[in-house]
N, C-alpha and C positions, 0 to 999 in steps of 0.2 A: 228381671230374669225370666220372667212369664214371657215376655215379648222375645224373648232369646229361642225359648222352649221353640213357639208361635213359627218363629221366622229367626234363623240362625246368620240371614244377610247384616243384620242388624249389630252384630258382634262388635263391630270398629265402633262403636257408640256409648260400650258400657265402659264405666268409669273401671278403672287398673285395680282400685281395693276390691274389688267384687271378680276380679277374673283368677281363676286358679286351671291346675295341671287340665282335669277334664272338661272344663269348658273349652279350653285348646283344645282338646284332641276332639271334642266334637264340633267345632269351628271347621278348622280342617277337613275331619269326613265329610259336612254337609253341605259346605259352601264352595258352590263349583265358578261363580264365576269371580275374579278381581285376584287380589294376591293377599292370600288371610294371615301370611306370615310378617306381614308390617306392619299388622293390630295387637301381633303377640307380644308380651312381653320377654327382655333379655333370657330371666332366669326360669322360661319354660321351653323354651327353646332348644329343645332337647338333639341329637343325631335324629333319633327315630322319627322324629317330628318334622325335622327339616327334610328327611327325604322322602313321607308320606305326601308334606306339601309341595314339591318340589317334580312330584314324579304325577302331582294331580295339574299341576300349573307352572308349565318349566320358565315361565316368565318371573315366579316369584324368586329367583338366582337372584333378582339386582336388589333385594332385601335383604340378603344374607350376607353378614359378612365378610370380607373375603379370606379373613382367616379360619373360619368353617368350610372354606368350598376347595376340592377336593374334587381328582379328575373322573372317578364315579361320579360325582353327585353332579359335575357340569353335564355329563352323558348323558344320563337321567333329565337334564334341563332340557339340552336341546333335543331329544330323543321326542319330547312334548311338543315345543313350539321352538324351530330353528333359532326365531328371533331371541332367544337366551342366549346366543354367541356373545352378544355387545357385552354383558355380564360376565364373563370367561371370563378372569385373571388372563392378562397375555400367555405367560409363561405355560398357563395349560390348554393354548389352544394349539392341540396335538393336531396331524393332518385325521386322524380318526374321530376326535370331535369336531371340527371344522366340515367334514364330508357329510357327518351326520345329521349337520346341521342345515347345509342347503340342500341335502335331500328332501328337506321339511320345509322349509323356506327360503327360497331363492337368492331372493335380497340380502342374505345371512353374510353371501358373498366379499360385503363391504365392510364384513369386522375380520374376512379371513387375513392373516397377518402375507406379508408382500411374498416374505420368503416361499411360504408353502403354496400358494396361489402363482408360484413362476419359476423357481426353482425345483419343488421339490419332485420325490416319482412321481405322487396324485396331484401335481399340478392341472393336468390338461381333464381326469375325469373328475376333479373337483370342481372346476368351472362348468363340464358340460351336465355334472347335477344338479347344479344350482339353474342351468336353464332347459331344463329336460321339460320340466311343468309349470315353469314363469319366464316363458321368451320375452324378453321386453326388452328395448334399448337403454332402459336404466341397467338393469341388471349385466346384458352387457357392455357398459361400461365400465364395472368392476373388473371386467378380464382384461388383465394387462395386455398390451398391445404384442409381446416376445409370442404369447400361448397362440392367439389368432393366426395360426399357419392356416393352409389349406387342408393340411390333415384334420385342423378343428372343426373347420365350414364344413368340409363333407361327414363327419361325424353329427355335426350341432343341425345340420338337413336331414339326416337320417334320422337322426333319435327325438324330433319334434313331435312334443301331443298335438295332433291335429284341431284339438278345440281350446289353446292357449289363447285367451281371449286379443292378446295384443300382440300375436305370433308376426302379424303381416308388416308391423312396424319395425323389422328387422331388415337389413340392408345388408345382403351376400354379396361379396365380391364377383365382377364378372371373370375374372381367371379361372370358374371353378368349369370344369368342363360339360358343353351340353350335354353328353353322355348321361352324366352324373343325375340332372334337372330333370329327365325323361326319367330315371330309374325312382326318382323320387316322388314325383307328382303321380307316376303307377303305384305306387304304395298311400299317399299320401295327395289327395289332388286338389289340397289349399295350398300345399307347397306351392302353384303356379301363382299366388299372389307375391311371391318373393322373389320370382325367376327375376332377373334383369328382362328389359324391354326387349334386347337385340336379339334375345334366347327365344321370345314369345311367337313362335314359328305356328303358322294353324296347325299343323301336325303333333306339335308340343297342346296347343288351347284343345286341339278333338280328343288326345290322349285322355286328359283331364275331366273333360265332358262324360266322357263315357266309363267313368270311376266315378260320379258320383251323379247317379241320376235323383238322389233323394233328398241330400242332407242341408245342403246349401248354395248358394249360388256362384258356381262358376263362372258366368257371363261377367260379373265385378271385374274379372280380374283381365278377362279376355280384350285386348288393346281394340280400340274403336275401329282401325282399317278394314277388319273381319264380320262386322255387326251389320251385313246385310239384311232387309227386310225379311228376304228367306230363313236366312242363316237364324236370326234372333227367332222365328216363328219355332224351329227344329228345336232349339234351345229350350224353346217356351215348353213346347210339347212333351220335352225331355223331362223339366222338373220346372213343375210355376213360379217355383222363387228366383228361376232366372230373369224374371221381369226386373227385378231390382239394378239388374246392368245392361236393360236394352236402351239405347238411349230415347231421350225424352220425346223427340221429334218423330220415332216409329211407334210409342207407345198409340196405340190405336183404340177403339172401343171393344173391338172383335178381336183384339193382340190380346187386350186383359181380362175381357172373358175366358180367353181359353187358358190363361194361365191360373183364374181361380178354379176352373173345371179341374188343373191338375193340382193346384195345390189350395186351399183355402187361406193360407196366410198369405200368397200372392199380392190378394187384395190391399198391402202393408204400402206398397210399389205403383199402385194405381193414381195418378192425378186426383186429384178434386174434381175437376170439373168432370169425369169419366166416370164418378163412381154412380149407379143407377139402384135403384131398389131388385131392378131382375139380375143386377151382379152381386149386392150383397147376399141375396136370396142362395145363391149359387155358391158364393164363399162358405156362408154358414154350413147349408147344405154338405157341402166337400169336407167341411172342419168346425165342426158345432162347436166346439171350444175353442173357434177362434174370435168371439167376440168380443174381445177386449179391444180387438182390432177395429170395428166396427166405428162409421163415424155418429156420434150421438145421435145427431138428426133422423139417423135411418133405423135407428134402432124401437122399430114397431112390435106390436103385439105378435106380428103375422114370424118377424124375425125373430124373436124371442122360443117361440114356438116348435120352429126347425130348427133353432139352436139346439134345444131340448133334443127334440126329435133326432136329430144327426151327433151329437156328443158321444163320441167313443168311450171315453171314461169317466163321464161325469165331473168333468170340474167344470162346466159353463155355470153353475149353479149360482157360484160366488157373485157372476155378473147378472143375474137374473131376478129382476125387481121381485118383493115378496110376493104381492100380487100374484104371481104366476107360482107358485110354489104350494100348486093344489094336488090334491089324490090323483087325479086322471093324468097332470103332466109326469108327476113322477110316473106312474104308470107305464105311460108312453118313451120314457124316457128306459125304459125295461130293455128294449129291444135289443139294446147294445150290450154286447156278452161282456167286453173289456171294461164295463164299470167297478172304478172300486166301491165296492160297496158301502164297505164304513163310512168314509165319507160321505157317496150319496147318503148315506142313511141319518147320518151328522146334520143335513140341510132341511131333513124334513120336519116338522114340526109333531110332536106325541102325538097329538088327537089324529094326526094320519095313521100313525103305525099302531093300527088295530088288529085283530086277527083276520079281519073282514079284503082286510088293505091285504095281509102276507097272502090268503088265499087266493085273491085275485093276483097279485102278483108270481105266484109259482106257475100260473097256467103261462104268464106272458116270458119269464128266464127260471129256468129250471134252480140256478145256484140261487134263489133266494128259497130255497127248501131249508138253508140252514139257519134260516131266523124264521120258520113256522115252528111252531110252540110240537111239541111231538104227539099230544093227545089229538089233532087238529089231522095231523096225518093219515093216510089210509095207502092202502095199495095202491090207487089208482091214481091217487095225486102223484106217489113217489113217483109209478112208471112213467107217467107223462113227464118228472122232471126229469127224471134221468134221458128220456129219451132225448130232452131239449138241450142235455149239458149232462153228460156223462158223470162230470166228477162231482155231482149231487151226490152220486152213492154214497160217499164217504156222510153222508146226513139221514140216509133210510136208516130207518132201526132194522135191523139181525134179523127181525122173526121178517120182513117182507123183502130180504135178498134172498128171491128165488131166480133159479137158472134163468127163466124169460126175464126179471128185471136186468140182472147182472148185465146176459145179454144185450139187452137195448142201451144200456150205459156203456160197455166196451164198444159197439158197434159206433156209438157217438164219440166218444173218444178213447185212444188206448190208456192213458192215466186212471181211468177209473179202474184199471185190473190192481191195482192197490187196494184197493177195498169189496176187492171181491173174497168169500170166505175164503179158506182155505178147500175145505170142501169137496167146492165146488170145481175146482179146477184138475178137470180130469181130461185127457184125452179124447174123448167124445163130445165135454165142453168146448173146448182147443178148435175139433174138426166143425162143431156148427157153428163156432164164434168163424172160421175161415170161410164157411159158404158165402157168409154176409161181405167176409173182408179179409183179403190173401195176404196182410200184413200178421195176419195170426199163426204165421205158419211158422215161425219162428220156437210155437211152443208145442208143435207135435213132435210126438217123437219119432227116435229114427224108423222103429222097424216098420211104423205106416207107411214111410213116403216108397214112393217107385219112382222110375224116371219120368212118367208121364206125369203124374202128380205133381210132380218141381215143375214141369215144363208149364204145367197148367196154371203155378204159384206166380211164377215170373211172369208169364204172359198178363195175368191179372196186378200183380203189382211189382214192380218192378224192382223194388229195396229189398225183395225178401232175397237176392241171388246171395246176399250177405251168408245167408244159414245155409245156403244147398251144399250138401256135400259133395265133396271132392271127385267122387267117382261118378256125379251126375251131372257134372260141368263139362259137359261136351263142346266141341264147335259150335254147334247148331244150339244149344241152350247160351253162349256165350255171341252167337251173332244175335238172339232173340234179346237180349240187354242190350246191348249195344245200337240195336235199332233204336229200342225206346228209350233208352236213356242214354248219351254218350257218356256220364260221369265215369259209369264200369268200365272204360276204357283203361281208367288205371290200374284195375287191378285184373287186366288179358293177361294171361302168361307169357312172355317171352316170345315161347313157341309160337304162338297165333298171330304176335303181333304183323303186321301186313298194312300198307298204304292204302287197300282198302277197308279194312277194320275203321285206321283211323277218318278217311272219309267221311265212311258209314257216322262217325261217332257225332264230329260238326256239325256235319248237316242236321242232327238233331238238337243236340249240344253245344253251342261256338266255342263255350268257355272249356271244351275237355281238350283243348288247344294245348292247354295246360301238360298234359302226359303225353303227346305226340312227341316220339324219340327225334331227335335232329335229324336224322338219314331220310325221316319222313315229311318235315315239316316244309313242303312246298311252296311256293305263292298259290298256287291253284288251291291248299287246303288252309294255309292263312285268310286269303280270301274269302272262301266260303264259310269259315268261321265265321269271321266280325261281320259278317252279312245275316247269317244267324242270331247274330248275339253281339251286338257294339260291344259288350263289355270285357269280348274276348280279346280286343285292342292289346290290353295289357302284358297279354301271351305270346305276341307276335313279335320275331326276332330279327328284329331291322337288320342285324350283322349281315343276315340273307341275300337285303331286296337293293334294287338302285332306289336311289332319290324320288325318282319320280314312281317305280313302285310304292314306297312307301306310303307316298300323295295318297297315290289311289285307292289301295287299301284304308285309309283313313276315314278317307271321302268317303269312302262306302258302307266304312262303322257304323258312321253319324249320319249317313240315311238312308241305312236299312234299321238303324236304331229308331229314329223317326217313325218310321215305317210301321217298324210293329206296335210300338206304341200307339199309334192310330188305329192301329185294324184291332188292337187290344178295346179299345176306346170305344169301337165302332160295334164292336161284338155285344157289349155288359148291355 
C-alpha cells in the first residue's frame, strides 16, 4: 500500500483482499491515464463511481457493464473520447449521442447505426461532423453513398479545417461547379489541392497564391504547365516553402538561396548536392529554430552560433550541443523579444543563473526584469528595462513607478498602461504620453480635444479616427484617413461615399476592396487594388469583368505582389 500511496498507476497490481471503497475512489481521482474501472472490483462499483470514472476516461464505457449503462452516462462517455460510441449498447445510440460523438472523434462515424447516418433528420450534419476536423478517405467511407449529394461536397468544402492533416486525400467530384472552387480556395487556399485538374485554371492557381503568402506551399498543388522559370522564381519570392513544388530541373543554386532568404525552412526542399555552408548560414539566419532542418555535416560551431543568434523563441536550444550552452550565448540569444522564457531558462544550467548573469541580462531584454531578485533593482535598471519592453512594468516595485518611468513603458508599448498606478493617469499624463504617441488619444477627454487637435491626432496616427467624435468628422478629416489608410473606407458615411473616396482608398489600401459598394467597384479600381495589394485578389467580383479581364487582373496580383515584396526586401 506504500507503493499505492507513492504511485496510484500501480493499483491494477494490488491483490483484491487488500482493495476496499477508498482506495477506489482515490484510484479514480488520481489515475488519469488507462481505464481504472477494470481494476475495480464488482461490489465497489458504485453509480457515483462509474460516472466519476467514466466522465474522466469515457473509453472506460467498454468495462461497464451493459446493464449499468444508461443514456446519461453513454453521453458522458462520448462527450470525453468519441471513440466510446463502439461501447454504446445499439439501442442507446440516439442521433444526439451518435453527433456527439464524431464531433470528438471522427472515426466514431463507423459505430453510427445505418439508419441514423442515412435516414434520419441529422443524417447529413452527422456525417459532415465527423469530417469537419478528420477529413480522410477512411472516414469518408463510412458515409453512405445516398448522403454524398452535391449539397454534401459543397457543405464538406466549405466547412474543411484547413490544417486536416490528410484533407488532400480526399476526392471531390468534378460536377461541383468552378464557381463554387473559386469561393473556396478565397477562404481557404489548400482547398486547391482538391480542385480537380480541369478546374486548376492559372486564375484559379494566382487566386490561391495570393491567400496564402506564409503558411504553406501552394506551388505543390499548382499543375506543372504553369511552373515557368519566371513563374516558380514569383512563387519563391512570395513564400520560400514554395520551393517544395518547383520542379527539380529549375531548382537552381540562386532559386534556393532566395527561397531560404524568404523563408528558413525553405532549405527542407533544397537538393543535396545545392546545399552550401553560405545557404545554411542564411536558412539559420532567416529561422534559427530551423535547425533540426540542418544537414548534420553542416552543422558547425559558426551555425550553431546564428542559430542561437537568430532564434525567435528559443527552442533551437534542444538541438544545440552542451558545449555551446554558455553565459555569453544565452546572453546573446537575449536579443529576441519573442523568447519564451521558462523554457529558455529551463536549458540553462544553475551556475549560470547568478544575479551577476540576470544583471547583465536586463540591460540586453528588458522582460528578464521579472527574474532579477527585487533587492538587485534600482531605478535605473527598471527605466532602462522598461524602455526596452514596456511590459516590465508590471515587475518595477511601486515606490519606482514614477510618471517618467510609466512613461517610457507606455511609449514602448500600450500594454504596459495595465500596470501603470492608478494615480498616475490623469489627463496631463494622457496629453504627454500623446506628444510621444497619437495612439494615446483615445484617453483624453472630451472637453480637451478641438478640431485641430483631432486633425493633428489622425494625421499622426491614423487608428485614433476610431475615438474622434462625431462632430469633428468632417470631409476633410475623413479624406485625411482615407489617404493614409484605406481600411476607414468602411466606416465613410453613406453620404461621402464617392468613386473617388474609394479610389483614394486602394491605391493605399488594395484590400479596402473589400467595402467598395458595387455601383462603384470598376475594373479600373479592381485593378489598381490587386496592384496594390495581390491579396485584394479575393475582393475582386469576376460577375463584373470578361474572361480575359479577369486574366489580367490576376496577372497583375501576382506581379505587383512580386513586386513589392522585392522593394520590401531591397529596402530592410
Amino acid at each position: 500500500m506504500k507503493a499505492f500511496r507513492l504511485n496510484p498507476s500501480v493499483f491494477q497490481f494490488i491483490p483484491r483482499e487488500y482493495i476496499d471503497a477508498q482506495i477506489c475512489e482515490i484510484a479514480v481521482k488520481k489515475i488519469n491515464n488507462g481505464s481504472v474501472i477494470a481494476h475495480i472490483p464488482e461490489e465497489y462499483r458504485t453509480e457515483e463511481l462509474i460516472k466519476k470514472a467514466i466522465k474522466k476516461n469515457g473509453l472506460s464505457l467498454e468495462d461497464i457493464d451493459d446493464r449499468l449503462k444508461n443514456e446519461q452516462l453513454c453521453l458522458w462517455a462520448v462527450k470525453n473520447h468519441g471513440g466510446a460510441l463502439e461501447a454504446v449498447p445499439y439501442k442507446m445510440r440516439t442521433a444526439k449521442i451518435c453527433l456527439e460523438a464524431v464531433k470528438h472523434y471522427g472515426s466514431a462515424l463507423e459505430h453510427v447505426p445505418q439508419a441514423i447516418k442515412t435516414d434520419g433528420p441529422q443524417a447529413q450534419k452527422i456525417c459532415l461532423a465527423a469530417l469537419k476536423n478528420n477529413i480522410n478517405v477512411i472516414t469518408l467511407s463510412y458515409v453512405p453513398d445516398q448522403v454524398k449529394t452535391m449539397e454534401f461536397y459543397e457543405k464538406l468544402l466549405s466547412g474543411t479545417n484547413r490544417f486536416s492533416p490528410f484533407f488532400t486525400q480526399v476526392i471531390f467530384p468534378e460536377s461541383l461547379a468552378p464557381e463554387l472552387f473559386r469561393k473556396e480556395v478565397r477562404n481557404n487556399p489548400e482547398i486547391l489541392a482538391v480542385v480537380p485538374e480541369k478546374y486548376k485554371t492559372y486564375e484559379l492557381c494566382i487566386e490561391a497564391l495570393m491567400n496564402d503568402f506564409f503558411i504553406n506551399s501552394v506551388l505543390d498543388h499548382i499543375p506543372e504547365k504553369f511552373k515557368t522559370k519566371q513563374f516558380c522564381l514569383g512563387c519563391i519570392k512570395l513564400n520560400g516553402k514554395n520551393l517544395s513544388g518547383v520542379p527539380e530541373l529549375l531548382k537552381t543554386y540562386e532559386l534556393c538561396m532566395e527561397a531560404v532568404k524568404n523563408s528558413g525552412f525553405a532549405i527542407q526542399a533544397v537538393p543535396p548536392h545545392l546545399i552550401t555552408k553560405e545557404l545554411v548560414l542564411q536558412a539559420v539566419k532567416n529561422s534559427g529554430g530551423n535547425l533540426d532542418n540542418i544537414p548534420e555535416s553542416f552543422k558547425t560551431e559558426e551555425v550553431y552560433l546564428e542559430a542561437i543568434k537568430y532564434d525567435t523563441f528559443g527552442s533551437v536550444w534542444r538541438y544545440i550541443p552542451e558545449e555551446y550552452h554558455t553565459r555569453d550565448n544565452f546572453l546573446a540569444a537575449l536579443k529576441n523579444s519573442w523568447i519564451h522564457y521558462d523554457d529558455f531558462l529551463e536549458k540553462m544550467d544553475k551556475s549560470i543563473k547568478t544575479n551577476a548573469f540576470f544583471l547583465a541580462a536586463v540591460q540586453k531584454n528588458g522582460k528578464m526584469l521579472q527574474y532579477l531578485p527585487d533587492e538587485l533593482k534600482t531605478y535605473e535598471i527598471c527605466l532602462n528595462a522598461v524602455i526596452l519592453e514596456g511590459r516590465s512594468l508590471e515587475f518595477v516595485p511601486i515606490r519606482f513607478r514614477t510618471e517618467e518611468l510609466c512613461l517610457g513603458a507606455i511609449i514602448n508599448t500600450h500594454r504596459a498602461l495595465d500596470f501603470v498606478p492608478d494615480e498616475l493617469k490623469t489627463p496631463e499624463f494622457y496629453l504627454s504620453a500623446f506628444d510621444k504617441d497619437a495612439w494615446f488619444f483615445k484617453y483624453i477627454p472630451i472637453e480637451y480635444l478641438t478640431y485641430d487637435f483631432c486633425k493633428e491626432a489622425v494625421e499622426r496616427h491614423i487608428n485614433v479616427m476610431e475615438y474622434i467624435p462625431e462632430q469633428f468628422r468632417t470631409d476633410e478629416l475623413w479624406h485625411i484617413a482615407i489617404s493614409k489608410y484605406g481600411y476607414w473606407l468602411k466606416a465613410l458615411p453613406a453620404g461621402l461615399m464617392s468613386e473617388e473616396y474609394c479610389l483614394l482608398a486602394v491605391k493605399n489600401w488594395g484590400r479596402s476592396l473589400e467595402f467598395v459598394p458595387a455601383k462603384f467597384c470598376s475594373k479600373e479600381i479592381m485593378l489598381t487594388a490587386v496592384k496594390e495589394d495581390g491579396q485584394a485578389l479575393k475582393y475582386v467580383d469576376v460577375s463584373r469583368l470578361k474572361a480575359e479581364e479577369y486574366t489580367e487582373i490576376c496577372r497583375a496580383a501576382f506581379e505587383g505582389a512580386v513586386e513589392k515584396v522585392s522593394k520590401e526586401k531591397n529596402d530592410e
